[in-house]
C-alpha positions as CSV (number, residue, x, y, z in Angstrom):
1,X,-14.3,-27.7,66.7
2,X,-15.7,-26.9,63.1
3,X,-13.9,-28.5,60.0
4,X,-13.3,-25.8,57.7
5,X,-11.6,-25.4,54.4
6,X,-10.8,-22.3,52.7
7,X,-10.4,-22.0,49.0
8,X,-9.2,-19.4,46.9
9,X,-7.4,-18.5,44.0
10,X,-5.5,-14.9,45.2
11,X,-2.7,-15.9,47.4
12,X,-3.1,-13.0,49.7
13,X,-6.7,-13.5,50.1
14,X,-5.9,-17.0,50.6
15,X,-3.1,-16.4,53.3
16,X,-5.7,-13.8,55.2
17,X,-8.9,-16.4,55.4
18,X,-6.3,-19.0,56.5
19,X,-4.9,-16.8,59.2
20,X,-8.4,-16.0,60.4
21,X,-9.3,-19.5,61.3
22,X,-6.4,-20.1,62.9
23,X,-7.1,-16.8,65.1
24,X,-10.6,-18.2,65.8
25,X,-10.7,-20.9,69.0
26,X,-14.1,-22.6,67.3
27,X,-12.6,-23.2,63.9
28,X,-10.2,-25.8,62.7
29,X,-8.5,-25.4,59.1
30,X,-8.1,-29.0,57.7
31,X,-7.3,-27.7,54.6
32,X,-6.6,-25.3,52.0
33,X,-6.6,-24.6,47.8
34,X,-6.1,-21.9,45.7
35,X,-8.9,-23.4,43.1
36,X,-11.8,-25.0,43.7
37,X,-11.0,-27.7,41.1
38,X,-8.2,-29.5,43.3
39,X,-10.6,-29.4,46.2
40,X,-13.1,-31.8,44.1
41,X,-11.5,-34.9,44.9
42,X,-10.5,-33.8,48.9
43,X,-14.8,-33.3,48.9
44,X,-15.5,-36.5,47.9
45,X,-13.1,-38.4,50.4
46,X,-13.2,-36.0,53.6
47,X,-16.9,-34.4,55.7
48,X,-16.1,-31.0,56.3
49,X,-18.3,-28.6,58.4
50,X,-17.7,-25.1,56.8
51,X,-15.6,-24.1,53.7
52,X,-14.6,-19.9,52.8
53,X,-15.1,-20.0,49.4
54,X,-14.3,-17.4,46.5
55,X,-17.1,-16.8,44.2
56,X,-14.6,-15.4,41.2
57,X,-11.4,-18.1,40.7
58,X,-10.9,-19.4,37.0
59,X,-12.1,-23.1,35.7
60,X,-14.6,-23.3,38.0
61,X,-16.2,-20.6,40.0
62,X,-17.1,-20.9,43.9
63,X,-20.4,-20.4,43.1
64,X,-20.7,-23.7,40.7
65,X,-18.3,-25.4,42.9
66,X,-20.9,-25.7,45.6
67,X,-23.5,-26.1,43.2
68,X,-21.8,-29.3,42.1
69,X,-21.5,-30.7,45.2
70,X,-24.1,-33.2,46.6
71,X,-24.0,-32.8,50.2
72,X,-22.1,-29.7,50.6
73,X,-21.1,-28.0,54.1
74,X,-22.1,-24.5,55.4
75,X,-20.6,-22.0,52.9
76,X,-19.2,-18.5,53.7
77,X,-18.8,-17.0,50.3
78,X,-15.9,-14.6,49.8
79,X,-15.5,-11.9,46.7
80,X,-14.0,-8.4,46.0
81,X,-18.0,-8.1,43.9
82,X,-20.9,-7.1,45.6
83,X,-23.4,-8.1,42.7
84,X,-22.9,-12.0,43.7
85,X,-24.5,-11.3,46.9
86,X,-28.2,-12.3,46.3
87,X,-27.2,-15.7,44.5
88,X,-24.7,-16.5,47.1
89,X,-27.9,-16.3,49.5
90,X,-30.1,-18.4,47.0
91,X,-27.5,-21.4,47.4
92,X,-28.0,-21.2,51.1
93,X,-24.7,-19.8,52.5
94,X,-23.8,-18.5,55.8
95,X,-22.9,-16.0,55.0
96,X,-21.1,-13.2,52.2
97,X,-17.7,-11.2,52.8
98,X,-17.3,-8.8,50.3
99,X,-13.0,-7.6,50.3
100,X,-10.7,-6.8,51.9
101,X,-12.4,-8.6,54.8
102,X,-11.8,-7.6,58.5
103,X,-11.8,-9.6,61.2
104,X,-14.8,-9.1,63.6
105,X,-16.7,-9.5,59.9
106,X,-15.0,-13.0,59.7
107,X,-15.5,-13.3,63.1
108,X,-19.6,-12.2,63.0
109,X,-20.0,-14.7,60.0
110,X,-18.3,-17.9,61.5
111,X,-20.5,-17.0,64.4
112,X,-23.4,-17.6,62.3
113,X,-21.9,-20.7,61.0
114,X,-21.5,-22.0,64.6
115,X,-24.9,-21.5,65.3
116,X,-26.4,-23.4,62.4
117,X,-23.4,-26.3,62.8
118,X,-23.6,-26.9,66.3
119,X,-26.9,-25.0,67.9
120,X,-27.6,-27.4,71.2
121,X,-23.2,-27.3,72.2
122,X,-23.0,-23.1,72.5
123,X,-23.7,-23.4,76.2
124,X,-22.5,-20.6,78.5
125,X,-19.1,-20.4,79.9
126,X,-18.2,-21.6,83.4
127,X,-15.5,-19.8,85.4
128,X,-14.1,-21.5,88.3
129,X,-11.3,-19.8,90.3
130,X,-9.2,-19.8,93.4
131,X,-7.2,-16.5,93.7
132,X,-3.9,-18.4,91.4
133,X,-6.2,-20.0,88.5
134,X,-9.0,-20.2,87.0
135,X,-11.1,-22.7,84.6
136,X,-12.5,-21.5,81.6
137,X,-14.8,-23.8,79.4
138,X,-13.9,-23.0,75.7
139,X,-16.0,-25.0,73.2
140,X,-15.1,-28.2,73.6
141,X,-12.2,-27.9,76.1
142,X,-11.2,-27.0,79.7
143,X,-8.5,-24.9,79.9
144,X,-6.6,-24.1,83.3
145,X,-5.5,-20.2,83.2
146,X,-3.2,-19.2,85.5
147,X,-4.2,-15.2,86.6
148,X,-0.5,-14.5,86.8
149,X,-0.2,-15.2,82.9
150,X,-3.0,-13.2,82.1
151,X,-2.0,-9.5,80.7
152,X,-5.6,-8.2,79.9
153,X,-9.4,-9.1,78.6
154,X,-10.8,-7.5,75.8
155,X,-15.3,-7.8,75.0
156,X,-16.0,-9.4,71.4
157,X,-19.4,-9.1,71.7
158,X,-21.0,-12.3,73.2
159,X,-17.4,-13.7,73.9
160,X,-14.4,-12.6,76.2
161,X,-10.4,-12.7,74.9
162,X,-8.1,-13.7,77.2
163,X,-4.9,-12.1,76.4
164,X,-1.9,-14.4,77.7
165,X,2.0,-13.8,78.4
166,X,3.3,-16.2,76.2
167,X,0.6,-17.8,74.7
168,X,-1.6,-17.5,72.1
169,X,-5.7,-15.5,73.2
170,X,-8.4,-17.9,74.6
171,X,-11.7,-16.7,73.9
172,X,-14.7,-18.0,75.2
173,X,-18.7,-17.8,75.5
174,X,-19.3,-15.5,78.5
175,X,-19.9,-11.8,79.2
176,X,-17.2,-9.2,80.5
177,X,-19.5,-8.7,84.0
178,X,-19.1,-12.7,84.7
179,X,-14.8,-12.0,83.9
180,X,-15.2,-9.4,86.2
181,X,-17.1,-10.9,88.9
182,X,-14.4,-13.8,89.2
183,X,-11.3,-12.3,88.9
184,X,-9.9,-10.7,92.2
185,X,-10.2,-6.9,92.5
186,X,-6.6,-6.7,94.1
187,X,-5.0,-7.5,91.0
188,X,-7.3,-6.8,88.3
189,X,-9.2,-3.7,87.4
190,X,-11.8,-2.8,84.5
191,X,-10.5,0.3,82.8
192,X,-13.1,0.3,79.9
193,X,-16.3,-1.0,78.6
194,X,-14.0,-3.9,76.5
195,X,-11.0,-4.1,79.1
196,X,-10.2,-5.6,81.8
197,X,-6.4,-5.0,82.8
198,X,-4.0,-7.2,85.2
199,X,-2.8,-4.3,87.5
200,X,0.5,-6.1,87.9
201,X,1.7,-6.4,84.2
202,X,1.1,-2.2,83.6
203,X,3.9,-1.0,82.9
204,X,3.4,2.3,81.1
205,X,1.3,5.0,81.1
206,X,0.5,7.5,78.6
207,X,-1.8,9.9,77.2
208,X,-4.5,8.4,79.0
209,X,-3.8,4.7,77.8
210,X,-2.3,1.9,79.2
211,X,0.8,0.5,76.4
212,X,1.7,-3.3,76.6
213,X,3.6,-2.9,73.9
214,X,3.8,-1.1,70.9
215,X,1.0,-2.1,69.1
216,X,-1.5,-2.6,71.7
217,X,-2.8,0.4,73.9
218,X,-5.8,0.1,76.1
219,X,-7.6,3.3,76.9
220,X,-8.8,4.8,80.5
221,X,-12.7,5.8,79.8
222,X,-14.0,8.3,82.0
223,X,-17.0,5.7,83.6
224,X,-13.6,4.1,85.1
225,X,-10.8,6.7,85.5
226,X,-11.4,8.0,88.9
227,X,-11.3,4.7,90.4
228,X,-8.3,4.2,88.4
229,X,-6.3,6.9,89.1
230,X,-6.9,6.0,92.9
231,X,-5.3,2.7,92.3
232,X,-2.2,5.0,90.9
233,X,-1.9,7.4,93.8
234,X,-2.2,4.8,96.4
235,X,1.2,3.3,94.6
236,X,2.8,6.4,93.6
237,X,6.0,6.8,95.1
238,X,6.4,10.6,95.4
């Protein structure tokens, strides 16, 4: 896991970063500030691996915050000011989120952060399965995943996330076609490019999208529909 700490001085801002890392598998928040002079002394006692940083907070800026420190940790710089950009790159950082940030840009940037932190442990995911649960390496972890728990599998790129029933997403190292090639084809289908749906937690269907709830609907793409709508006339009670 990367040590992270995120500083800043808006509360929002602050609350959104913090969020974010706890979202991300890879990234562990040890702690948080809303300036970056009460994170002085927690530098000089603790080794942290990354820190989210904003540029603009009173006292003492982001920017001379890291400057001041003597063996600072991968930096991701955060700001609403897109002028900062070239000097947050001239002290080395990751990375620069310019506000309001989204998530696959935090996500792209911690990415980068992973890579420089830990370059010889991003080793490909293994999948082992027998038809009830499967295995799935995540960083630095084995976790058991029973298939019956699983509700769907959305692409994030390089990574796969493994949306569960009652617990929080795993996401792992490892391409959709490896997902796909594991899980059984009785009881999960791909509907889309970036899905991959458990057949038996579908429970409405409409407009061309599959709903698991009311904030999550999963489209049918034409590459996959005709195999789809087999799958639904073979169960269609008439």
């Amino acid at each position: 896991m990367i040590r992270c700490v995120a500083i800043d001085d808006e509360p929002l801002a602050l609350k959104q970063i913090v969020s974010y890392i706890e979202k991300t598998p890879f990234l562990e928040l040890v702690a948080q500030f809303d300036s970056a002079l009460q994170a002085i002394s927690f530098f000089q006692e603790n080794e942290i691996d990354l820190m989210f940083v904003d540029i603009n907070m009173p006292d003492l800026s982001g920017m001379d915050f890291v400057k001041s420190l003597t063996n600072p940790p991968k930096v991701i710089f955060t700001t609403a000011y897109s002028e900062y950009a070239l000097e947050g790159f001239q002290v080395n950082a990751v990375d620069y989120l310019l506000k309001p940030i989204g998530y696959l840009d935090f996500l792209k940037a911690s990415e980068k952060a992973q890579e420089r932190i830990t370059p010889k442990k991003s080793v490909p995911t293994e999948v082992k399965t027998d038809e009830t649960f499967l295995f799935i390496k995540s960083e630095y972890k084995i976790l058991r995943i029973t298939l019956a728990d699983i509700k769907y599998i959305e692409s994030m790129r390089e990574y796969v996330r493994i949306h569960l029933t009652n617990e929080k997403p795993v996401m792992a190292l490892m391409s959709m076609k490896k997902v796909e090639e594991f899980l059984p084809a009785t009881k999960f289908m791909r509907v889309h490019r970036s899905y991959i749906v458990n057949l038996s937690k579908i429970n409405t269907i409409e407009r061309n999208r599959i709903v698991f709830d009311e904030k999550v609907f999963i489209p049918i793409s034409e590459q996959h529909k005709e195999r789809f709508q087999k799958y639904l006339d073979d169960n269609f009670l008439v």
